[in-house]
C-alpha positions in Angstrom: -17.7 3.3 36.1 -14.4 1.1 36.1 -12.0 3.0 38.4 -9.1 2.2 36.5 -10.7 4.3 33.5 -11.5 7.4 36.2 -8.0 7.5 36.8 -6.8 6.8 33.2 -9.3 10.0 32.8 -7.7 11.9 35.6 -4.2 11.6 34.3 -5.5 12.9 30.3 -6.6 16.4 32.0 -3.8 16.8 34.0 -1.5 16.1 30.9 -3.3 18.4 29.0 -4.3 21.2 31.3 -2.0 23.9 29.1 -4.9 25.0 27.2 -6.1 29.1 28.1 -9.1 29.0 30.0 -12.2 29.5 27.6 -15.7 31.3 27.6 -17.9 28.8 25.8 -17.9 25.2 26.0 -17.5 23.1 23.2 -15.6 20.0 22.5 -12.9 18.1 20.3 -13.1 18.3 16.9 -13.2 15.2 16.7 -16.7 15.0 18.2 -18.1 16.3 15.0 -21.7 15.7 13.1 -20.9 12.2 11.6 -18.4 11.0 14.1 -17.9 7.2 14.5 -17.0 6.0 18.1 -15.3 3.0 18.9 -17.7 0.1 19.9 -17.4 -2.6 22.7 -14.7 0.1 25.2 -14.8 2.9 27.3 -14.8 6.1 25.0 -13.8 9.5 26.5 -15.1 12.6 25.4 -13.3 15.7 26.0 -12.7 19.5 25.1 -13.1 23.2 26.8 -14.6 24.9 29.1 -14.4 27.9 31.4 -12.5 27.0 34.9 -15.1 25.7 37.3 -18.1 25.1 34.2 -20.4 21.8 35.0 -20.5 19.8 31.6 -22.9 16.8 31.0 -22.5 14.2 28.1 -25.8 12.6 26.9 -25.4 9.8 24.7 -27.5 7.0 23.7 -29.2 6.0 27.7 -25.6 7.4 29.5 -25.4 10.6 30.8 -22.2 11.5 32.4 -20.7 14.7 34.0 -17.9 16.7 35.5 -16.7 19.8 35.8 -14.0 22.0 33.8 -10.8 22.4 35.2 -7.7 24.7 33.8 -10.0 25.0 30.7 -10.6 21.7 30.1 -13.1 19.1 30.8 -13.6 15.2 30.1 -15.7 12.3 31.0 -15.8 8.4 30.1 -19.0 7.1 28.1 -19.3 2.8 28.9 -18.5 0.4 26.3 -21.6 0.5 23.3 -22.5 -2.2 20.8 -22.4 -1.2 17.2 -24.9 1.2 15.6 -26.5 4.3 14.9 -27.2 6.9 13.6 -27.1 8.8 17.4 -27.4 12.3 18.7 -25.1 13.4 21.7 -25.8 16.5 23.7 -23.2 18.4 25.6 -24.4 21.4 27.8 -22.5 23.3 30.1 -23.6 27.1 30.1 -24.2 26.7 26.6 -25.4 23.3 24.7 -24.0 21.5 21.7 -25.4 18.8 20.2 -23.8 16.3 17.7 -25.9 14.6 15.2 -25.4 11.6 12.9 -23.0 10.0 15.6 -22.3 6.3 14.7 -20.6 3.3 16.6 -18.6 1.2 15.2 -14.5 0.5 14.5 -11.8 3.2 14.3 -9.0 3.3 12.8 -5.7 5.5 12.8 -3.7 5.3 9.3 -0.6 7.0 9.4 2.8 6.7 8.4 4.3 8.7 4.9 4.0 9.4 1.8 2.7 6.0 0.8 -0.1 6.5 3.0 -0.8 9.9 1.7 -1.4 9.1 -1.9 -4.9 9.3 -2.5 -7.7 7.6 -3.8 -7.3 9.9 -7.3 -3.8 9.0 -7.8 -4.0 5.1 -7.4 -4.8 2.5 -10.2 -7.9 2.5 -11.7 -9.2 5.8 -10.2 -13.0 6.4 -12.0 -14.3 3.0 -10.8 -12.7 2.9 -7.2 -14.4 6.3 -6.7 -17.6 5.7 -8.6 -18.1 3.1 -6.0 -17.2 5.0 -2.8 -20.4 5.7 -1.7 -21.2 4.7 1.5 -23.0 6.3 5.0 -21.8 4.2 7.3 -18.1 4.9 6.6 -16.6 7.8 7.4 -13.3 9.7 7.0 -11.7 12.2 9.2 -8.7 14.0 7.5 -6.4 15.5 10.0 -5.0 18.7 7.8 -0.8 18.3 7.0 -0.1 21.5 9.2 3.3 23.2 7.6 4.6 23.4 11.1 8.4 24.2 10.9 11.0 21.7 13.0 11.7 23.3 16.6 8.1 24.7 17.0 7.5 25.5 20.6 4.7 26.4 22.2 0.8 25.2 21.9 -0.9 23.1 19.5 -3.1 24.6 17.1 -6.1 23.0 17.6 -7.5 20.7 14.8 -10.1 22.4 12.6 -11.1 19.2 10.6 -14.8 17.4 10.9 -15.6 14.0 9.7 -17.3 13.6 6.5 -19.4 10.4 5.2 -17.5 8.5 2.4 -18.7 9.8 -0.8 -17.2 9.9 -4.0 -15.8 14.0 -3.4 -14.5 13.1 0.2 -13.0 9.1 -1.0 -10.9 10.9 -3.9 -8.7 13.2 -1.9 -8.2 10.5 0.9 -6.0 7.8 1.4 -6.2 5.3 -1.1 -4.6 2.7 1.5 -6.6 4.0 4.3 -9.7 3.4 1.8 -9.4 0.5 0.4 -8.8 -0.8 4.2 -12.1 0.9 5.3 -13.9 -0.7 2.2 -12.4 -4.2 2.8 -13.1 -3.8 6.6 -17.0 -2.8 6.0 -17.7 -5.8 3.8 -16.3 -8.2 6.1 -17.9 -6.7 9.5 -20.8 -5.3 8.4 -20.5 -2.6 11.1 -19.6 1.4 10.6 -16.1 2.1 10.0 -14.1 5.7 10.5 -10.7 5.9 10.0 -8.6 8.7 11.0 -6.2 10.3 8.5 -2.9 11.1 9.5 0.0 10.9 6.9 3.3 13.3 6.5 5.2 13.2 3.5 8.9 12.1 3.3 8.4 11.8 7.1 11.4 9.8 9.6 10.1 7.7 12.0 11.4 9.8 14.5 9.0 12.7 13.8 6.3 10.5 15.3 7.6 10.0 18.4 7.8 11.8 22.2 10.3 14.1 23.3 11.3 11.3 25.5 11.3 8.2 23.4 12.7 10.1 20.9 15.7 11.2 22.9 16.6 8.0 23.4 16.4 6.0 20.4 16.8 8.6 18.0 20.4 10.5 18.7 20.2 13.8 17.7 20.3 16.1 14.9 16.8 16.4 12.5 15.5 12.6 13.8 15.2 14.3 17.5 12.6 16.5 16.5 9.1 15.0 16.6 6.9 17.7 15.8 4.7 15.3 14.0 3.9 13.6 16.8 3.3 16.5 18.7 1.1 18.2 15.4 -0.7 15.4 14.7 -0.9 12.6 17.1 -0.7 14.0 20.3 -4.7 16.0 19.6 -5.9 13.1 18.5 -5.6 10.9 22.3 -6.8 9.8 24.1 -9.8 9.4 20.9 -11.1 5.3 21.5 -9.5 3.5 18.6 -9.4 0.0 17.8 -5.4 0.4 16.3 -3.5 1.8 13.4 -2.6 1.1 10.1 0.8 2.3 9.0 2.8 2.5 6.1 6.3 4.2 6.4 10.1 3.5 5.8 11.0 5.1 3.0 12.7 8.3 4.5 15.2 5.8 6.9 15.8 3.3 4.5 19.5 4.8 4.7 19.2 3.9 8.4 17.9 0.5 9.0 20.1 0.1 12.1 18.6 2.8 13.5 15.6 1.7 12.6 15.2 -1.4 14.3 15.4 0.5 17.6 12.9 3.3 16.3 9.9 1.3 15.0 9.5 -0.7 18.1 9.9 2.1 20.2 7.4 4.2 18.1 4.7 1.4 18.6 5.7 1.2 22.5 5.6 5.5 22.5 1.9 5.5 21.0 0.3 2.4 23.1 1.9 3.9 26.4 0.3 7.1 25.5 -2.7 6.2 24.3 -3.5 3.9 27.5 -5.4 1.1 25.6 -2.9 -1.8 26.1 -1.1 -2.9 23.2 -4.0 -2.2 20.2 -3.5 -4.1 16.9 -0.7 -1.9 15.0 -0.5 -3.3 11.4 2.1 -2.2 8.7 3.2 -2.6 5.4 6.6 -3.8 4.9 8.3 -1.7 1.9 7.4 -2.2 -1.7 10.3 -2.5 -4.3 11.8 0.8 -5.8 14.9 0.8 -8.0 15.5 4.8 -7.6 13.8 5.9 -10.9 15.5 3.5 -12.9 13.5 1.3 -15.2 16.3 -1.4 -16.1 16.7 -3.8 -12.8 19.5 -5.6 -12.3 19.3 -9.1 -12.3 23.1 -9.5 -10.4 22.9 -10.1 -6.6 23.0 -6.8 -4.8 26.1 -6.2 -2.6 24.5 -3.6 -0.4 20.6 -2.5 -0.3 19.4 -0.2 1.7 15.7 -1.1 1.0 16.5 -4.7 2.2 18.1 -3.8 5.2 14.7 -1.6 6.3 12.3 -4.7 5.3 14.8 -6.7 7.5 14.4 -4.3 10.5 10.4 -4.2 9.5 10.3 -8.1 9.7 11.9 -8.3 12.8 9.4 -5.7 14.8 6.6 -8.5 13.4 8.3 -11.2 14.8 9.1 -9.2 18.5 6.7 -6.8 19.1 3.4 -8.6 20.5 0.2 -7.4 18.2 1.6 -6.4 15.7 1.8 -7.9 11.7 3.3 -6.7 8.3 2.1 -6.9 5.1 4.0 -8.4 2.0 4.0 -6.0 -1.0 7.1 -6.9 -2.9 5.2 -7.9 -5.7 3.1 -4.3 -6.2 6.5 -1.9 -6.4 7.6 0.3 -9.5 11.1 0.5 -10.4 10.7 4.0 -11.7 8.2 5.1 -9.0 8.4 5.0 -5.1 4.9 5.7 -5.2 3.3 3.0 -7.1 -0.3 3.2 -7.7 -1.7 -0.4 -6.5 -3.1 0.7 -3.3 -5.9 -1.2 -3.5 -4.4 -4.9 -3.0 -2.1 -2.9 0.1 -5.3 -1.6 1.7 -7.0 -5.6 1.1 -4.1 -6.8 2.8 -4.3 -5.0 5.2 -8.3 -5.3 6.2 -7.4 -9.2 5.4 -5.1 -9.1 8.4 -6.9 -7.2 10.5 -10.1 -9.9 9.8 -7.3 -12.7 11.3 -5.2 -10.9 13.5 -7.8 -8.3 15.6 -11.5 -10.2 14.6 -10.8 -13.7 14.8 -12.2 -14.5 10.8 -10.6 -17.6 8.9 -9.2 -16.0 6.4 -5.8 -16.6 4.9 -3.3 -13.1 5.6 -0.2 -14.5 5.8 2.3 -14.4 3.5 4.7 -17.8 3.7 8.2 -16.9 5.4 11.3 -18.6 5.9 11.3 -20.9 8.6 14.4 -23.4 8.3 16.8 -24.5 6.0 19.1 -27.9 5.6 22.2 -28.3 3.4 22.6 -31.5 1.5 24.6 -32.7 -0.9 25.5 -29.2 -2.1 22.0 -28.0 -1.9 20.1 -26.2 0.4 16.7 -26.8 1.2 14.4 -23.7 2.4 11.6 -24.4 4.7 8.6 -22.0 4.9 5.9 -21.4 7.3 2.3 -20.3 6.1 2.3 -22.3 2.6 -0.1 -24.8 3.8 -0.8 -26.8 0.2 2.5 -26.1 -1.1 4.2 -23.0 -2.7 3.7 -22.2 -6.2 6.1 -19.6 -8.8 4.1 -16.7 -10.7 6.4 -17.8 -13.9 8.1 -20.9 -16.3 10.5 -20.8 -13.1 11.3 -19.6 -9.6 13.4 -16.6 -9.4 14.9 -14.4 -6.8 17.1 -16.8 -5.0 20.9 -16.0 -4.4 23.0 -18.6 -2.8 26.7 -18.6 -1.2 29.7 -20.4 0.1 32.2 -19.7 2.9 33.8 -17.0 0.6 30.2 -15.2 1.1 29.6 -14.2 -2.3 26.3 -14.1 -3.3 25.3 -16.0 -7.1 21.9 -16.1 -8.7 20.7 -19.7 -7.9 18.6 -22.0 -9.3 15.3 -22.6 -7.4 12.4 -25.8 -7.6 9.4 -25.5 -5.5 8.6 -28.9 -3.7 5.4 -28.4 -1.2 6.4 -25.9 1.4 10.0 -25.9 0.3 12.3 -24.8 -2.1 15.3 -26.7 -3.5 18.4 -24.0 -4.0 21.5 -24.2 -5.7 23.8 -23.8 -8.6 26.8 -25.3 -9.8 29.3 -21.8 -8.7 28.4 -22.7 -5.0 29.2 -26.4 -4.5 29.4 -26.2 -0.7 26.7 -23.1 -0.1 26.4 -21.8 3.7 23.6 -19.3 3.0 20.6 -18.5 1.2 18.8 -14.7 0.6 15.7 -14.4 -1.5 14.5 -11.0 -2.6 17.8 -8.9 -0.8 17.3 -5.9 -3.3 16.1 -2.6 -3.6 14.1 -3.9 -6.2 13.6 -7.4 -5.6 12.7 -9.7 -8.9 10.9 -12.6 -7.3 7.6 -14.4 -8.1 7.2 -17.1 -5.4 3.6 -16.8 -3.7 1.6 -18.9 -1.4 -1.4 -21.0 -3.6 -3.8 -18.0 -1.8 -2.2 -15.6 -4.2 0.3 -13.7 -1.0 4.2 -13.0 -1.9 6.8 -15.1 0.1 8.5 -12.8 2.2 11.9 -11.5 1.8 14.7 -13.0 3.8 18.5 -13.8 4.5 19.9 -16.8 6.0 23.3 -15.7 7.2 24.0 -12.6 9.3 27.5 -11.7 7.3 28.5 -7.8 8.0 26.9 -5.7 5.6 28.6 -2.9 3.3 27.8 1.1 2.9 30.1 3.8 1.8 32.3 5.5 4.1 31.4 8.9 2.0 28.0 9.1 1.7 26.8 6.1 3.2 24.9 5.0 0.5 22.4 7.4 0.8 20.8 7.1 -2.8 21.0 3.3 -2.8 22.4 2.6 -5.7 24.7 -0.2 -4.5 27.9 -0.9 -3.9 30.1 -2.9 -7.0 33.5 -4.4 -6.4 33.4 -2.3 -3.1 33.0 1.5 -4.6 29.6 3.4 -4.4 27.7 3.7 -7.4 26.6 7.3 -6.1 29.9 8.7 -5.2 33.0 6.9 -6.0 33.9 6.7 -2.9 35.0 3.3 -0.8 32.6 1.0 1.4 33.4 -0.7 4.3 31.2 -3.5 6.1 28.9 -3.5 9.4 27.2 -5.7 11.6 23.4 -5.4 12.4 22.9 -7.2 15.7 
């Protein structure tokens, strides 16, 4: 066995040798009747045992052992092509054995509420679940312990057990996560198991280490992380092939924060999780007007939803192995749950067939890449719109334009290839473009594949909150008083 990996496998049971020393043997949870293993890298296997207890690991030709220590034992099984079903046996002075075991890809999903909303609740329920059935995906639901902020002391250990995707088990799980796994298993062909682990209404923050946490995070609620603690930390160091995420809701109010947190967060689970950087994909937010069905077709002075895509856009371009997914075009402006989970969860299998499996497909959504004034007009570049960019509409819309003066006018917009031709007549000498800078952004320019142009700003003027309440319900910001609380903005700069 690779020595790196013994050692990897040395440091786990030290971190984890808090557990009270136990009479019978038996191992994670997550080594369950109908468990799917990562294929094609090392795969440790872990749980308790009484102090001193020889356990051995058979699994399909490898038989591994070692002995218990402070409760707790763990060995490393070799790297496995796809397949199944298997049997694993596990005997120490008792002997557990694990049926229906397959091999295949693993995935985590995770982030908030978002990624919470189940199959039942998204569009088109009765046929997505009619459909569901399927043995060689399966679903492990890690339960939403009502752990209160502050808890000290151990981990309760996780109860759950994986369960083969049927129409009973697809309906109460993730709808992203599912559509995901579906999209995933028709382009692979292999098993699939994807691990469930969503908090409502959840900060970034809460998913993070003591330490990490400490120092991106400040202090106050966002420096507890009892999430991560909950419900990450039991799962590692579980083989996975990288996570799905969908969160940014809950700091949307804090987008400067935020573009120290999220990178951090993916740094926090990697380092932890010893695998190198895995693929960690995410979904950049939707559009939400805060319950409000009119949108407002006037350029937005301050956005607090923009902001967060901004800082979400940014951790794509800087953080190696990682990509976002575009859903600007599948928001509600009444709901911040909108029900179209099923083209979020495509997206995101489509990006993880280019980004982590090397299939030709098309997952990217054109972005802004350069732009050129002339003659009073400025002409806005994109990347990824090989065979031009096309509007979903008798016109492009969701352009703003500006001069030195920086204020922002609804412009007039004409496609031409991979570029867009902005202007209007109020901005004769315009310094900047922004498309889709709003909570609830109405734009309608895609890529001829059918993927929304991302959002984007040219210019990096200061930005405006309230000095009261900081904006905190984002309902903008007109003629420089908050629409929540009367009370006065004043600008700041995002570096």
């Amino acid at each position: 066995m690779n020595r790196n990996f013994l050692s990897f496998l040395a440091t786990c049971l030290a971190a984890s040798a808090t557990t009270p020393l136990l009479a019978d043997m038996k191992p994670c949870s997550l080594f369950s009747d109908g468990a799917v293993l990562q294929r094609e890298m090392p795969v440790p296997v872990w749980g308790t045992a009484s102090d001193g207890e020889k356990v051995t690991v058979k699994f399909h030709g490898q038989e591994v052992s070692t002995v218990a220590k402070a409760g707790r034992w763990m060995v490393g099984l070799e790297p496995m092509k796809a397949g199944g079903p298997f049997t694993m046996t596990i005997s120490g002075d008792n002997v557990v054995e694990i049926k229906n075991i397959l091999i295949g890809e693993v995935w985590i999903c995770s982030g908030q509420s978002n990624m919470e909303v189940s199959v039942s609740e998204s569009e088109t329920p009765e046929k997505a679940i009619a459909s569901s059935e399927d043995s060689m995906m399966r679903l492990f639901d890690v339960p939403r312990l009502p752990l209160p902020p502050g808890l000290i002391g151990p981990i309760p250990e996780m109860t759950t057990r994986w369960a083969e995707c049927t129409p009973a088990t697809a309906a109460k799980f993730s709808g992203v996560g599912y559509f995901f796994g579906r999209k995933l298993r028709e382009a692979l062909n292999v098993p699939v198991g994807l691990i469930n682990i969503p908090y409502g209404g959840s900060y970034a923050a809460l998913w993070m280490d003591s330490k990490t946490r400490t120092e991106v995070a400040g202090s106050g609620t966002y420096r507890n992380g009892w999430l991560y603690d909950s419900m990450l930390m039991p799962l590692q160091p579980y083989a996975v092939r990288g996570v799905i995420w969908y969160q940014g809701e809950s700091d949307a109010d804090n987008s400067l924060r935020y573009r120290k947190e999220f990178p951090a967060l993916i740094k926090n689970w990697r380092d932890d999780w010893k695998q190198g950087d895995f693929p960690f994909l995410f979904v950049q937010l939707t559009g939400f007007n805060f319950y409000k069905k009119e949108v407002a077709s006037e350029p937005q002075e301050q956005t607090t939803w923009a902001e967060l895509r901004e800082a979400q856009a940014r951790t794509a371009a800087s953080v190696p192995n990682t990509a976002m997914v575009v859903t600007t075009d599948l928001g509600s402006p009444e709901n911040v749950h909108p029900v179209r989970k099923k083209e979020v969860g495509d997206r995101l299998a489509m990006t993880a067939s280019g980004v982590v499996y090397g299939k030709d497909v098309s997952y990217k959504s054109p972005e802004f890449r350069e732009m050129k004034i002339e003659d009073g007009k400025a002409s806005v570049v994109f990347s990824n719109a090989e065979g031009g960019l096309v509007a979903h509409g008798e016109s492009v819309a969701g352009f703003t334009i500006a001069g030195e003066d920086r204020k922002f006018y609804n412009a007039d917009a004409v496609v031409k290839g991979d570029r867009v031709i902005v202007s209007t007549s109020e901005v004769p000498h315009p310094v900047a473009v922004r498309y889709g800078w709003a909570n609830y952004p109405l734009t309608n320019l895609f890529s001829k594949t059918g993927l929304p142009a991302a959002p984007f700003r040219t210019d990096d003027f200061p930005l405006i909150k309230c000095k009261k309440c900081r904006s905190l319900g984002g309902k903008g910001i007109t003629n420089g008083i908050c629409n929540e609380c009367g009370g006065e903005s004043e600008e700041y700069h995002l570096p």
